[in-house]
NUPATOR-640794 format. One record per residue (C-alpha): residue in one letter; x, y, z negated. Coordinates in pm, whole numbers, plus 50000, padded with zeros to 5 digits. Layout:
<nodes>
aXYZ ...
</nodes>
This chain:
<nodes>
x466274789248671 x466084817248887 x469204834848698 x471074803248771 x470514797349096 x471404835849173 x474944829548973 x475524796149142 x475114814849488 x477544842349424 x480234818549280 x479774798249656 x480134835249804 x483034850749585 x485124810849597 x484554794749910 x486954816850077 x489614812749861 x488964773649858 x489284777950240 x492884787450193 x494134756949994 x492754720849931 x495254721749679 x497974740349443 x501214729349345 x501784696849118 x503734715248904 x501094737248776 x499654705748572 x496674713148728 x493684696248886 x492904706449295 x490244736249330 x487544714349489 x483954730849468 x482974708049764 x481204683949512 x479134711849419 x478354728149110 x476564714648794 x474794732348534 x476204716448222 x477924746348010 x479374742647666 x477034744047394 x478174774547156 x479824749846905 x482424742847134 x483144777347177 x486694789947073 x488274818347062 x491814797746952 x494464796047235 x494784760747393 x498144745847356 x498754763847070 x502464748246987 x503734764947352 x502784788247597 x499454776747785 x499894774048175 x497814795448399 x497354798248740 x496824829248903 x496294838149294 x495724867849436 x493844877349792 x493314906649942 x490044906850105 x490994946750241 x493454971850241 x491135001450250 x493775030650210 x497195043150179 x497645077750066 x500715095750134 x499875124849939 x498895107949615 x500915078949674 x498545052149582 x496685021149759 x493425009949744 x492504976149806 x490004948049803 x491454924849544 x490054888749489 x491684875649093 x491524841449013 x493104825348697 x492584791948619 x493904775148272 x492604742448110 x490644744747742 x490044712047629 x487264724247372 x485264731247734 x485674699347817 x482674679147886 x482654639548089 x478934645948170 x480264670848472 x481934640348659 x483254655949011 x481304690749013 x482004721148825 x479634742948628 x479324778048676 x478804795248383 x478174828548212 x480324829347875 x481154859247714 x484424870547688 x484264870747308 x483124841147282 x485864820247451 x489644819847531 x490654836147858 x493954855447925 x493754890447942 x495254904248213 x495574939648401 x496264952648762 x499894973848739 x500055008548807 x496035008948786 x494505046348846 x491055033048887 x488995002748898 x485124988949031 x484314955748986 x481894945449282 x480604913449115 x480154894848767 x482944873448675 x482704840248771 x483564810848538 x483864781948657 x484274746648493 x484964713448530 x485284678148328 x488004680548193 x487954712348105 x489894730448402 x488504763848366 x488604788248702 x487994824648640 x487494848548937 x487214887348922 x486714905249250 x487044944749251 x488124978149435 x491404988749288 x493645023049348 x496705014849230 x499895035949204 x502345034049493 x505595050549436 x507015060149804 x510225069749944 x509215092650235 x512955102150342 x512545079850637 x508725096750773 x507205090750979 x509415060351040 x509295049150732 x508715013650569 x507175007150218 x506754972150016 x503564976249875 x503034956749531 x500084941049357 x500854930549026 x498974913948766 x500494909848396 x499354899148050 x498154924247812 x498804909247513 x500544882547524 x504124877147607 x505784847747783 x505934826547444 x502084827747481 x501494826247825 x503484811848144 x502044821148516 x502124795248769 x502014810549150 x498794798849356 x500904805349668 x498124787449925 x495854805349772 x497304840249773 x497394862050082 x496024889450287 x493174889250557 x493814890450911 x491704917950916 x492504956450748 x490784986150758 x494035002450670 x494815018351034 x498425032651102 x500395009850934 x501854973951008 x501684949050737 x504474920550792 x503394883750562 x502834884750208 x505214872049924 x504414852949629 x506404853949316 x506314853048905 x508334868448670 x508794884448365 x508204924048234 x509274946847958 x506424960847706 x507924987247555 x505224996747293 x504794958147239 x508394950447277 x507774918647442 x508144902547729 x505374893847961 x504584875448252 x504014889548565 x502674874948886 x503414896449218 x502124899449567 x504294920349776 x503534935450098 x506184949850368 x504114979750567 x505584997050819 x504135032250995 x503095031751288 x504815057951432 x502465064651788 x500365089251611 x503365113951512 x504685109151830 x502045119552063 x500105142751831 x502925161051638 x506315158151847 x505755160352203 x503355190252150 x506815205251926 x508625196752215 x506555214552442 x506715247752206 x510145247152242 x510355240452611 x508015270552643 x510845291052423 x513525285652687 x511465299452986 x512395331552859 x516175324253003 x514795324053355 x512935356153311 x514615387953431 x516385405953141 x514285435153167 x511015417653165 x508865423652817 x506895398652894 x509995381052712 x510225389452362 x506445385152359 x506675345352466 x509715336252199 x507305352351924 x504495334452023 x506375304652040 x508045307451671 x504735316651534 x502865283051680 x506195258851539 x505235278251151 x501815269251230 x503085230251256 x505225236150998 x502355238850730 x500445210050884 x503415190950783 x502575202650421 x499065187250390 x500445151450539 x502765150850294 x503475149849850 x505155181049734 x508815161649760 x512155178049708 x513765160249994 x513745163750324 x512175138450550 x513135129750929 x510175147351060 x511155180550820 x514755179550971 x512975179751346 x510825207951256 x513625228351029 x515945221151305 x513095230351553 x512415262451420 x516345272251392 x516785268851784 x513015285351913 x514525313751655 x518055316551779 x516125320152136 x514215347552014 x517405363851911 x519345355552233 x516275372752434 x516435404552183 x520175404952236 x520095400452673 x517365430052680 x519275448652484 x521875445452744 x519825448553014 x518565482352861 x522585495852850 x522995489253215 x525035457053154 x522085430353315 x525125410253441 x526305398953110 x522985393352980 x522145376853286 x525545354053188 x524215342052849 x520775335153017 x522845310453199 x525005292752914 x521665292652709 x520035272752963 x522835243752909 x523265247152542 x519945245952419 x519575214952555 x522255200752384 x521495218152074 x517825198052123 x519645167952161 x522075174751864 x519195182951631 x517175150451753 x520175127851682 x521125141551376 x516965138851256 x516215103351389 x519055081651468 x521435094251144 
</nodes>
């Protein structure tokens, strides 16, 4: 009894906020309503009516699937993956489950997987996988059977990080069949019951409204095609962070780098400033490295801090150059170049800037 009660409570605590989400799912899923507002019975199948056997054997049998993300706990640019909070519920009808004694409530029950039909599905691009509760089964009188699997999944995110740190990803969650292909099985979208919570851990990013949609995949090995139910996810940087803690401090470096052209000629004090300043934009440079995959592109922000680089260097060369100068007695032309440096640095900035962030 006490075994029971403990599975009838964590069926209330895993459903109830999925139920929340919809009173109902679309009539064309052939379907009855989720509805555990009756409550929940303890009248399970007796073993005989067990079956392994597919129901509607002579087509493909219906299910529903939804998908909810309870939390998006992380997004990681370096191994390109996302791990999230993922709420899976199928629901399919078996008439052999079927039982009139249930009237309006649904029994939650523990059947083995071996022991029963249920459509075997997998997370795409899966790296690794906890499940934080027992699967939940629950049933109702006519047989409607609602399955619901609740885990911490990393899945694989391929990223295009040409844009960085401006950059906007669709992040997909995709459930297929294993098995079976779309002969076998058909998805149905539970789009009221599919979303994302109004409240992430993931910090950094924006996430714009879920999408709901089914489809169809290739299975290579298999050769067959399977169905596929996604949730897609539009997430866009926030790009505050890289501004405040990465490129105004770069800025700064390289505003320090033109002092030099106000500095008499003949000053030491010169060459000394331009090398400390090339030394502290490497330093950023290999920060870059550990915020990002080892790509073979260059991103926005690399094109900044290339470009960055290029001019704090050329400075360093322009003050070797003017003391040079000022060393053979000719302080008036280096004092010249001070002044055309101080005008086309600037532009060279705003040159490298443009061609980085607005191209």
């Amino acid at each position: 009894m006490c075994q029971a009660r403990s599975i009838a409570m964590l069926s209330v605590a895993i459903l109830v906020p999925l139920v929340s989400l919809a009173a109902a799912q679309p009539p064309e899923s052939g379907l009855p309503p989720l509805d555990l507002r009756g409550g929940s019975s303890a009248i399970c199948p007796a073993p005989d009516r067990l079956s392994l056997s597919r129901p509607d054997a002579e087509g493909p049998t219906d299910v529903a699937v939804a998908l909810f993300l309870n939390d998006i706990l992380a997004l990681d640019d370096v191994a390109e993956s996302v791990t999230a909070d993922l709420v899976v519920l199928l629901r399919w009808t078996d008439p052999w489950l079927a039982d009139p004694d249930r009237g309006s409530s649904q029994s939650v029950c523990q059947l083995s997987l071996d022991t029963v039909w249920t459509p075997v599905v997998q997370s795409r691009g899966l790296r690794n996988v906890e499940t934080l509760y027992e699967d939940i089964m629950a049933i109702d009188a006519v047989g409607t059977v609602t399955f619901v699997r609740r885990v911490i999944a990393e899945l694989s995110v391929p990223l295009d990080l040409r844009d960085f740190p401006f950059d906007r990803h669709t992040l997909e969650f995709a459930i297929e069949t294993v098995f079976s292909s779309i002969d076998e099985v058909r998805f149905i979208a539970l789009e009221e019951m599919s979303g994302v919570t109004d409240r992430v851990s993931l910090t950094g990013w924006s996430l714009a409204p879920p999408a709901v949609s089914v489809g169809t995949g290739h299975a290579p090995r298999l050769q067959i095609e399977r169905p596929v139910f996604r949730l897609t996810v539009e997430a866009q940087r926030e790009v505050q962070f890289y501004v405040w803690k990465v490129f105004v401090p770069l800025m700064l470096i390289i505003f320090m780098s033109w002092a030099v052209f106000w500095i008499d000629p003949q000053q030491i004090a010169r060459i000394g400033l331009s090398a400390t300043a090339i030394l502290t934009l490497i330093a950023y440079q290999f920060a870059f490295v550990d915020l990002l995959p080892r790509i073979s592109y260059l991103t926005r922000a690399d094109r900044f801090t290339l470009g960055s680089l290029v001019l704090v260097f050329l400075a360093l060369v322009e003050v070797v150059a003017t003391s040079a100068l000022a060393r053979q007695g000719r302080s008036e032309t280096g004092n010249r170049i001070d002044r055309v440096s101080r005008v086309a640095f600037p532009l060279a900035l705003a040159a490298i800037i443009a061609i980085s962030f607005l191209a």
